[in-house]
NUVEXPA-109423 format. One line per field, with one value per residue: residue number from 1; x, y, z of N, C-alpha, C in turn; residue in three letters. Coordinates in pm, whole numbers, padded with zeros to 5 digits, always signed. Example, Ala and Ser with C-alpha at 12.3 -4.5 7.8 and 13.67 -1.06 7.14 Angstrom:
<nodes>
i: [1 / 2]
n.u: [+01319 / +01285]
n.v: [-00569 / -00225]
n.w: [+00780 / +00708]
ca.u: [+01230 / +01367]
ca.v: [-00450 / -00106]
ca.w: [+00780 / +00714]
c.u: [+01320 / +01290]
c.v: [-00330 / +00003]
c.w: [+00780 / +00787]
aa: [ALA / SER]
</nodes>
This chain:
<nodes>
i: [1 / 2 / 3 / 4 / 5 / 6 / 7 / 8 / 9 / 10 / 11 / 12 / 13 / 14 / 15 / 16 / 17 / 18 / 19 / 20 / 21 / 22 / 23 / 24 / 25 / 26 / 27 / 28 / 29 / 30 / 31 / 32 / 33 / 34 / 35 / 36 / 37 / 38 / 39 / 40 / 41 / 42 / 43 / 44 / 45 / 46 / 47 / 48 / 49 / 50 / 51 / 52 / 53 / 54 / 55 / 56 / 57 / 58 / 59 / 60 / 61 / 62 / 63 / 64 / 65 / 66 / 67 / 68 / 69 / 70 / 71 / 72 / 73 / 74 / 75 / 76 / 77 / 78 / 79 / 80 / 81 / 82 / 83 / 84 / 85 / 86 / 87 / 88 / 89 / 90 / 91 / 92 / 93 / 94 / 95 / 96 / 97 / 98 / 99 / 100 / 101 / 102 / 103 / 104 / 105 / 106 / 107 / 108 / 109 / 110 / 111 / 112 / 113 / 114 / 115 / 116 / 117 / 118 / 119 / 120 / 121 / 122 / 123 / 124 / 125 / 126 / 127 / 128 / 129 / 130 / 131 / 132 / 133 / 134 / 135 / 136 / 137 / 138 / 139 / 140 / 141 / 142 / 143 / 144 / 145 / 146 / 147 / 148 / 149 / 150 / 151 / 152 / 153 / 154 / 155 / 156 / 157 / 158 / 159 / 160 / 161 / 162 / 163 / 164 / 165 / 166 / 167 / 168 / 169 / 170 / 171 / 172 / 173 / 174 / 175 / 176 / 177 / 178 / 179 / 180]
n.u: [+00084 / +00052 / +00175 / +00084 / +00189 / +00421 / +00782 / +01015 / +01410 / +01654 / +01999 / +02273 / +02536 / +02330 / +02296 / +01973 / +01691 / +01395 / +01085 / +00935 / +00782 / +00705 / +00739 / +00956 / +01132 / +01158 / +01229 / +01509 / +01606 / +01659 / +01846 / +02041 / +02102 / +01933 / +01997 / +02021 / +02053 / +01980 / +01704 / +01368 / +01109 / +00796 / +00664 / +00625 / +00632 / +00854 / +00927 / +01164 / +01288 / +01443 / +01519 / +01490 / +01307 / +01059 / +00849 / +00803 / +01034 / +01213 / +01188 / +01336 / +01591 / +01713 / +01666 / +01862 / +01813 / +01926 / +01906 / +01984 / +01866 / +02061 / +02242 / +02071 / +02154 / +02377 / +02423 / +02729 / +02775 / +02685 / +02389 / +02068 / +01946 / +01710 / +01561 / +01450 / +01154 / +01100 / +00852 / +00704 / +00685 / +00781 / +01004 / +01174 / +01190 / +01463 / +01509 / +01675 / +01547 / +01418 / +01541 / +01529 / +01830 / +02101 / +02253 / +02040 / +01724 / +01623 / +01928 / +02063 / +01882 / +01904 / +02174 / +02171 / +02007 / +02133 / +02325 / +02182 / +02074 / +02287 / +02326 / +02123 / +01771 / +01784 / +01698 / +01436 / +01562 / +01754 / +01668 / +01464 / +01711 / +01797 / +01655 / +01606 / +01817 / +01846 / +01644 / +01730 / +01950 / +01826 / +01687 / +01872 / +02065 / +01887 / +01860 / +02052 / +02297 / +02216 / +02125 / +02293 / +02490 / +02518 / +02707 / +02686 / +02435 / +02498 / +02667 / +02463 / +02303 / +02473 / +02570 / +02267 / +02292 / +02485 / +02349 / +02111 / +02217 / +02374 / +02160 / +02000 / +02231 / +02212 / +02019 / +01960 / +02170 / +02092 / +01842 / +01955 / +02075 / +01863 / +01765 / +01933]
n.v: [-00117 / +00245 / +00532 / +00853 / +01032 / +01306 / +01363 / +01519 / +01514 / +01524 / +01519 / +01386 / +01500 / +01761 / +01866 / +01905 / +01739 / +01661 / +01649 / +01318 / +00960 / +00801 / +00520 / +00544 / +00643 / +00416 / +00200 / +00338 / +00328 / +00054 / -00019 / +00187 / +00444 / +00601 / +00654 / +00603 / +00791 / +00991 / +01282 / +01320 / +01425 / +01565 / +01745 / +02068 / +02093 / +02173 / +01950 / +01778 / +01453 / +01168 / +00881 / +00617 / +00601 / +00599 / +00338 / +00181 / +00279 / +00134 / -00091 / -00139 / +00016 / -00191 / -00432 / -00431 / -00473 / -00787 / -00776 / -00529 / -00325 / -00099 / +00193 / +00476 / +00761 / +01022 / +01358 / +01588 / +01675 / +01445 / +01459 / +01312 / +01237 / +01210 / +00996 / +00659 / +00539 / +00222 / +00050 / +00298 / +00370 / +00663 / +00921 / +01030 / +01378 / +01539 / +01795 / +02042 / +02118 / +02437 / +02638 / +02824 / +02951 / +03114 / +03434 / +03444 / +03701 / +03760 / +03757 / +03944 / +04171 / +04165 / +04283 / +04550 / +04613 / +04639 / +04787 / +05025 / +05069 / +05156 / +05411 / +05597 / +05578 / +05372 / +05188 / +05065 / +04937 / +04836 / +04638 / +04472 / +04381 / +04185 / +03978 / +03949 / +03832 / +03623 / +03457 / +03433 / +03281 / +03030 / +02961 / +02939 / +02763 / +02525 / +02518 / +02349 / +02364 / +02481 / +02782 / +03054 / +03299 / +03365 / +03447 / +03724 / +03754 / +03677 / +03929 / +04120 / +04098 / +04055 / +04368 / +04451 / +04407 / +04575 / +04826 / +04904 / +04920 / +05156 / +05274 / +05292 / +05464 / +05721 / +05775 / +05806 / +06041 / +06213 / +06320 / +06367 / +06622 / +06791 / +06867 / +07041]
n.w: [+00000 / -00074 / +00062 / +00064 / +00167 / +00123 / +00180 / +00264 / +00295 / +00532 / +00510 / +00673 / +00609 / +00606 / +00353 / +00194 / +00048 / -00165 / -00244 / -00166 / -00136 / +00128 / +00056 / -00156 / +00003 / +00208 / +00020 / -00065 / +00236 / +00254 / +00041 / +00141 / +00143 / +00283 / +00607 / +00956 / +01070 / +00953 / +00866 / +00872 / +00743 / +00673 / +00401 / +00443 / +00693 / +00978 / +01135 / +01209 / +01217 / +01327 / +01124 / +01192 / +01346 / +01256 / +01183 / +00926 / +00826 / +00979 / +01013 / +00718 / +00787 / +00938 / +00842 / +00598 / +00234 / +00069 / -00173 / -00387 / -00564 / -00861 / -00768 / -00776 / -01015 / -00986 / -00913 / -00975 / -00713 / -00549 / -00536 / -00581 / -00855 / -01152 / -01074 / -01128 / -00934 / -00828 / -01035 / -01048 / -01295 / -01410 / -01397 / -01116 / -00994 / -00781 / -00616 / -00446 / -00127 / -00025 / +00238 / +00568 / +00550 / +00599 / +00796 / +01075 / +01132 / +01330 / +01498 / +01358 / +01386 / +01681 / +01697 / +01580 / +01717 / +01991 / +01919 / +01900 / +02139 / +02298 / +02184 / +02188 / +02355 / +02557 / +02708 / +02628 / +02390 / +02454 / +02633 / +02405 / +02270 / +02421 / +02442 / +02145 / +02084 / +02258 / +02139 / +01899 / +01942 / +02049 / +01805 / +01594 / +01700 / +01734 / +01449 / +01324 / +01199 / +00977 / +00991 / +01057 / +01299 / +01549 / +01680 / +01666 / +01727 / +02046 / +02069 / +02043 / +02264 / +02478 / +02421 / +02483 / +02795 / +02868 / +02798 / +02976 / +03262 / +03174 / +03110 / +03340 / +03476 / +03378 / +03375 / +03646 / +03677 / +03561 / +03656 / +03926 / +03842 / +03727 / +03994 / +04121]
ca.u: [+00000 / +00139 / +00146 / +00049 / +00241 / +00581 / +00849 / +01154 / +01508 / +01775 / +02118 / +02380 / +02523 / +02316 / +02155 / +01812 / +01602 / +01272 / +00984 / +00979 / +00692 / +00717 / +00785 / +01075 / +01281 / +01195 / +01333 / +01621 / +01690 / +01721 / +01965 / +02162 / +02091 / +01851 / +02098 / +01964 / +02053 / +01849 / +01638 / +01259 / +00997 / +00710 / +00653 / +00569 / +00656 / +00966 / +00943 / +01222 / +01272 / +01536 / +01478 / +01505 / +01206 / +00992 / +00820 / +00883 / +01203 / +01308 / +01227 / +01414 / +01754 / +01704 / +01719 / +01897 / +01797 / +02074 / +01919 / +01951 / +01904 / +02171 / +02208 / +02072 / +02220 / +02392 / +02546 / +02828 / +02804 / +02627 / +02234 / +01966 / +01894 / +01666 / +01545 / +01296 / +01095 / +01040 / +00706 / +00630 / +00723 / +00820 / +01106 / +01112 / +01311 / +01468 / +01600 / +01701 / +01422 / +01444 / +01529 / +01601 / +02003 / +02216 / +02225 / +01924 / +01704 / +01648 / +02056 / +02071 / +01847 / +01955 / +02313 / +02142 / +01935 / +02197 / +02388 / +02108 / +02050 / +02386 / +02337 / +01982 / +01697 / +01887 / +01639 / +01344 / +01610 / +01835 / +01583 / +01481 / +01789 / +01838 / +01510 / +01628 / +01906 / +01809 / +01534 / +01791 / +02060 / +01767 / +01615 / +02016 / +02112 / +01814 / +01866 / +02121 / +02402 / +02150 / +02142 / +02447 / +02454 / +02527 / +02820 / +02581 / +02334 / +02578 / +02696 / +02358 / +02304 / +02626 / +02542 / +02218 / +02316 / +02550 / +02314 / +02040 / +02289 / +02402 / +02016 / +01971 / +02307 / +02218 / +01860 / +02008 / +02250 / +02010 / +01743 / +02062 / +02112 / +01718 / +01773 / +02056]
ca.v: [+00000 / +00331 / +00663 / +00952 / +01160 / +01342 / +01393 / +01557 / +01457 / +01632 / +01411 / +01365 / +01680 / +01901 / +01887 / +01858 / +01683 / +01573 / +01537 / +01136 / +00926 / +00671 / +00366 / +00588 / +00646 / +00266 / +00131 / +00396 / +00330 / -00059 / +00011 / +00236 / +00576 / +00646 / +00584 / +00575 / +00935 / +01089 / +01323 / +01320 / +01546 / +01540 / +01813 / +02163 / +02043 / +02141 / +01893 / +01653 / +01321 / +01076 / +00801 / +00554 / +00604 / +00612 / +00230 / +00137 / +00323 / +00092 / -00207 / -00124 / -00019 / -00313 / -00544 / -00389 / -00571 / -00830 / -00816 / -00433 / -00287 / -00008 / +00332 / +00606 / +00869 / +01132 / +01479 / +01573 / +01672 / +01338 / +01459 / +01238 / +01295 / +01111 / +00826 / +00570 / +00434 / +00054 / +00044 / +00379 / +00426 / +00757 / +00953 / +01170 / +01475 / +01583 / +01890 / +02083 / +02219 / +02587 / +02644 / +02934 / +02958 / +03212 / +03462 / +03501 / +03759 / +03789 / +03781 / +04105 / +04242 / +04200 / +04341 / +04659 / +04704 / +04630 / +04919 / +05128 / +05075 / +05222 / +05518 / +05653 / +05506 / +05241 / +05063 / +05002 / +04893 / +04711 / +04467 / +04391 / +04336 / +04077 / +03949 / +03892 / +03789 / +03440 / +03397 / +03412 / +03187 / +02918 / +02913 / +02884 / +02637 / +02425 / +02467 / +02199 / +02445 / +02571 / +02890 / +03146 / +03422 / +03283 / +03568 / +03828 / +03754 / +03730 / +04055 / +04168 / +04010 / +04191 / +04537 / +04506 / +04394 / +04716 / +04927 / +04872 / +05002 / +05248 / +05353 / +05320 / +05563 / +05834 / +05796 / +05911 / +06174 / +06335 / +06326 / +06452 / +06781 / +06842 / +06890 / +07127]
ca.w: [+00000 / -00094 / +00159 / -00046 / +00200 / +00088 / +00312 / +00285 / +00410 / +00545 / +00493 / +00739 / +00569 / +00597 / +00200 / +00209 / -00094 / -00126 / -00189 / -00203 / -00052 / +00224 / -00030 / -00203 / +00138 / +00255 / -00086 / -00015 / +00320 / +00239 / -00026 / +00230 / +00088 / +00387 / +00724 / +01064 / +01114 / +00829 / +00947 / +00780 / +00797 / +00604 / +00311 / +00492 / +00833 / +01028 / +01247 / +01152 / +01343 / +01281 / +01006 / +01234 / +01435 / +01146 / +01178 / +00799 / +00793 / +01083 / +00920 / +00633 / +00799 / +01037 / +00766 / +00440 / +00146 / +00022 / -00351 / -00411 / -00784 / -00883 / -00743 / -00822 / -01093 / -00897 / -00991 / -00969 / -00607 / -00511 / -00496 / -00648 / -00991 / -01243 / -01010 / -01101 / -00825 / -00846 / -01060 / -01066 / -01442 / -01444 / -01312 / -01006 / -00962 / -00655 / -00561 / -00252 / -00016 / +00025 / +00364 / +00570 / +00525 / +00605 / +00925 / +01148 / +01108 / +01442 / +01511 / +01307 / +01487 / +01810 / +01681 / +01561 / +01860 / +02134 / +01887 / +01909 / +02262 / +02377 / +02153 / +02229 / +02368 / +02559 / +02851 / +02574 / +02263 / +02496 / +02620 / +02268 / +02220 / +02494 / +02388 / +02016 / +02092 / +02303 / +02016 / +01768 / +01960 / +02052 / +01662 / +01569 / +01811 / +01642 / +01266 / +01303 / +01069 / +00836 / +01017 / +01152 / +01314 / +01687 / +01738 / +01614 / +01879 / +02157 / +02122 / +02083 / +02386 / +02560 / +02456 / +02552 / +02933 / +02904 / +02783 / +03051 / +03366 / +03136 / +03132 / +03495 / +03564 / +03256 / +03427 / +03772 / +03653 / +03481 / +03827 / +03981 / +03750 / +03766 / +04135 / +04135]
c.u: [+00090 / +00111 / +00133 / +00126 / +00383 / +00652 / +00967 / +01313 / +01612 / +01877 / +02221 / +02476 / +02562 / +02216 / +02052 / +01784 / +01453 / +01153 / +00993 / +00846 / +00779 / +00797 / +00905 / +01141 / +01285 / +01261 / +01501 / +01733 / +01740 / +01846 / +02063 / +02177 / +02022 / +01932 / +01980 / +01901 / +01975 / +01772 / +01549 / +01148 / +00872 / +00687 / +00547 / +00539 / +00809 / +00986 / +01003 / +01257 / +01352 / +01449 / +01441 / +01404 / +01067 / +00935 / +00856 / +00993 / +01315 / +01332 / +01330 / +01547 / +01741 / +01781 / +01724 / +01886 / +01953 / +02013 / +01871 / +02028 / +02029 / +02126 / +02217 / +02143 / +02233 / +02472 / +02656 / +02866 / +02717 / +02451 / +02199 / +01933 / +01776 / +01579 / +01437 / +01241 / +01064 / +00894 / +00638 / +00622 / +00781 / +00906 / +01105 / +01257 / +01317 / +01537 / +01556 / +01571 / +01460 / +01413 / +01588 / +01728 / +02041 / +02214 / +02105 / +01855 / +01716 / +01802 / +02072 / +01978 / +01876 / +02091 / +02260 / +02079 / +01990 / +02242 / +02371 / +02047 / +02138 / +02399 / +02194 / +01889 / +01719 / +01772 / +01574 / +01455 / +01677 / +01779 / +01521 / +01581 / +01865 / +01717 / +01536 / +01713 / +01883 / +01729 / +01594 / +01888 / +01944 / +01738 / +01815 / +02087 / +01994 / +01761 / +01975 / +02249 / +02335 / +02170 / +02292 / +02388 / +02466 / +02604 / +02750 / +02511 / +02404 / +02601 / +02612 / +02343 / +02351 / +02608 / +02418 / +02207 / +02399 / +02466 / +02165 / +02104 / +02305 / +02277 / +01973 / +02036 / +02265 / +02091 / +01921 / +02112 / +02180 / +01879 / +01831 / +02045 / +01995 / +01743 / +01868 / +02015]
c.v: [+00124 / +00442 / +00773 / +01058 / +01176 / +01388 / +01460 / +01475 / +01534 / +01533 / +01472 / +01508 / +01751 / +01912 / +01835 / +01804 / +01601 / +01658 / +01403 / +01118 / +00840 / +00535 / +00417 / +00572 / +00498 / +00172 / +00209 / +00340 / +00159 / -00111 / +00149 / +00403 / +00691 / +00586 / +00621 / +00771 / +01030 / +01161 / +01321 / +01387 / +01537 / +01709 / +01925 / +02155 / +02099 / +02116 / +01778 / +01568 / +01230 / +00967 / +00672 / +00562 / +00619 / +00456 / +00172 / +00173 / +00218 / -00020 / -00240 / -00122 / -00123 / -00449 / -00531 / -00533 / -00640 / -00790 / -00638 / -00368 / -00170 / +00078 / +00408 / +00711 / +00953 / +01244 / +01494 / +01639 / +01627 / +01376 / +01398 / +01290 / +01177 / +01022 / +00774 / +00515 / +00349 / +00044 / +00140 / +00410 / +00540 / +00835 / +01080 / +01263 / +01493 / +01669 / +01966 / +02163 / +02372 / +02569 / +02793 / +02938 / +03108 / +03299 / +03494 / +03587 / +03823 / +03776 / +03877 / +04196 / +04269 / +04256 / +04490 / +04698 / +04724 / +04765 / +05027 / +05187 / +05165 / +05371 / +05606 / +05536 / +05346 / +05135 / +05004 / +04893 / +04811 / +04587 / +04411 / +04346 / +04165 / +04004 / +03858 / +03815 / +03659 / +03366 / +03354 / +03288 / +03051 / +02891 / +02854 / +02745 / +02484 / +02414 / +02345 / +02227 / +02515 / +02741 / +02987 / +03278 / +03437 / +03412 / +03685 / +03853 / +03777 / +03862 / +04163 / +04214 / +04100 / +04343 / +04547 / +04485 / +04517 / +04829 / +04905 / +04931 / +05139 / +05374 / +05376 / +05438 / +05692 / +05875 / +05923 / +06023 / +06273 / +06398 / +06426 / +06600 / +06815 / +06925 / +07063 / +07247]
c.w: [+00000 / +00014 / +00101 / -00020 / +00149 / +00184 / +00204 / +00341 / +00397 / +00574 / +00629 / +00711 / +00576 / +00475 / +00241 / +00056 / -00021 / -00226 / -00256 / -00093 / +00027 / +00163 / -00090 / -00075 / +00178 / +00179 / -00088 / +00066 / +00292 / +00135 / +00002 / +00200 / +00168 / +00482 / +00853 / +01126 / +00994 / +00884 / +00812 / +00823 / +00668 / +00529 / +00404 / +00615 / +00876 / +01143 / +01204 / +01300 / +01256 / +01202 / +01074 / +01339 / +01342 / +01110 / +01036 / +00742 / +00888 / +00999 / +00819 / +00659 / +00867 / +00918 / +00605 / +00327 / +00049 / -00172 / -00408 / -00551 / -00727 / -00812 / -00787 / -00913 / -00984 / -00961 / -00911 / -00784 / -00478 / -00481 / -00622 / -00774 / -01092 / -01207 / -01018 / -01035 / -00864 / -00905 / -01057 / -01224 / -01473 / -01339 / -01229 / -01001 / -00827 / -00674 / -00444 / -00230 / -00009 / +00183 / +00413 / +00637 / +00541 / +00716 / +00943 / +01110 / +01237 / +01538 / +01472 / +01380 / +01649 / +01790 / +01656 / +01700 / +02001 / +02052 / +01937 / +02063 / +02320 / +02282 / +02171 / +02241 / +02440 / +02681 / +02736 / +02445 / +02343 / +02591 / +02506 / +02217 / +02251 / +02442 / +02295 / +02034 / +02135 / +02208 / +01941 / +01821 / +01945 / +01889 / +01570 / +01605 / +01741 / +01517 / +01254 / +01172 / +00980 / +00851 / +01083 / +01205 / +01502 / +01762 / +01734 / +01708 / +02012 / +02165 / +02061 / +02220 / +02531 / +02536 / +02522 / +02729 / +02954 / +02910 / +02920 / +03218 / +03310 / +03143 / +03244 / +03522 / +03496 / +03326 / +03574 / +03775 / +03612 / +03566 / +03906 / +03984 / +03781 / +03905 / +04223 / +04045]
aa: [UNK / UNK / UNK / UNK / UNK / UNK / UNK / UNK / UNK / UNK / UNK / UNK / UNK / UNK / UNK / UNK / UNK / UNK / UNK / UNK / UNK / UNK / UNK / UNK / UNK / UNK / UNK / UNK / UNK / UNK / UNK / UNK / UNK / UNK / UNK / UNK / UNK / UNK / UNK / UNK / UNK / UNK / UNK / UNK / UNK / UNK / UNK / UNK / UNK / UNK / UNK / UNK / UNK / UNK / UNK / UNK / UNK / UNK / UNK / UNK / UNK / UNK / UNK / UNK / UNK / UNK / UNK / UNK / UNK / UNK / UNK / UNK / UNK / UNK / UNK / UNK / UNK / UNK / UNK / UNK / UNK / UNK / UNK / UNK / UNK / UNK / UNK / UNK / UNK / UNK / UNK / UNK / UNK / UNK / UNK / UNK / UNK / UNK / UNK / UNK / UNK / UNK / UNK / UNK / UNK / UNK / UNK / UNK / UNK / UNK / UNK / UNK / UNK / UNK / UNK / UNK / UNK / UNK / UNK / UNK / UNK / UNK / UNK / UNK / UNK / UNK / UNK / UNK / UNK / UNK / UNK / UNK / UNK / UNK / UNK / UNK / UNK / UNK / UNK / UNK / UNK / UNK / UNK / UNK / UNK / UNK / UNK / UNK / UNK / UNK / UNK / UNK / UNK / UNK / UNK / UNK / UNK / UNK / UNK / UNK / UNK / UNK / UNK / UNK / UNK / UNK / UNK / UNK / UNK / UNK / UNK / UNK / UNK / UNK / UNK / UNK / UNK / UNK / UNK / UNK]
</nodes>
């Protein structure tokens, strides 16, 4: 019986490809192309989960098939190309998932706003900054490399813990002068 659903997979890595159904990755993983550590997620999900917890993915690496056809056409910097599924007749393309790659958004922001913190406006900008900043390390910390931007946030992070005293003392100097 076939699963209609498409998944994704993100390789050992890092490349992503997909979409492929259920019966593609289980004929995969038994000809070794799908490993334990695969991560799989189902098409417009990012909720990936090892391959290996995946009941017909287990089966499969559990007990790799001894009588396995050829592999796959691959380019020239080993992703899936061409590939006929067993009895489907016709050939599926794969290429990479769009994912979001490259620094944070929220890492840039907390670098501008710790900035902006210590130059005007520093209590309200430099807790957004601390703010962004943990948002951006946690969403970083669980892209799994896709994302950067880790240093960015830190010293977000760090200005805005500076700028926050700095707002307390500028606060009371300036109470001070009033006074006088």
């Amino acid at each position: 019986m076939s699963n209609p659903i498409q998944y994704n997979l993100r390789m050992p890595d890092g490349s992503i490809y997909g979409p492929a159904t259920l019966d593609v990755l289980t004929q995969w993983a038994a000809e070794g192309r799908v490993t334990a550590d695969t991560l799989v997620a189902p098409v417009g999900s990012t909720q990936w989960q090892r391959a290996d917890t995946i009941p017909p993915l287990q089966r499969a690496l559990a007990n790799p098939s001894s009588a396995v056809p050829p592999a796959a056409p691959t380019d020239a910097l080993g992703a899936l190309s061409g590939y006929t599924a067993q009895g489907a007749g016709q050939p599926m393309s794969y290429q990479s998932v769009p994912q979001a790659s490259g620094t944070n958004g929220k890492a840039t922001a907390s670098l501008i706003l710790g900035i902006l913190g210590l130059l005007c406006c520093p209590l309200v900008l430099s807790v957004l900054a601390i703010i962004f900043g943990f948002m951006a390390r946690t969403e970083i910390a669980n892209s799994r490399g896709v994302q950067k931007g880790d240093g960015m946030a830190l010293a977000g992070i760090i200005m805005g813990f500076i700028g926050i005293p700095l707002a307390c003392i500028a606060g009371a100097v300036n109470a001070g002068l009033r006074h006088h």
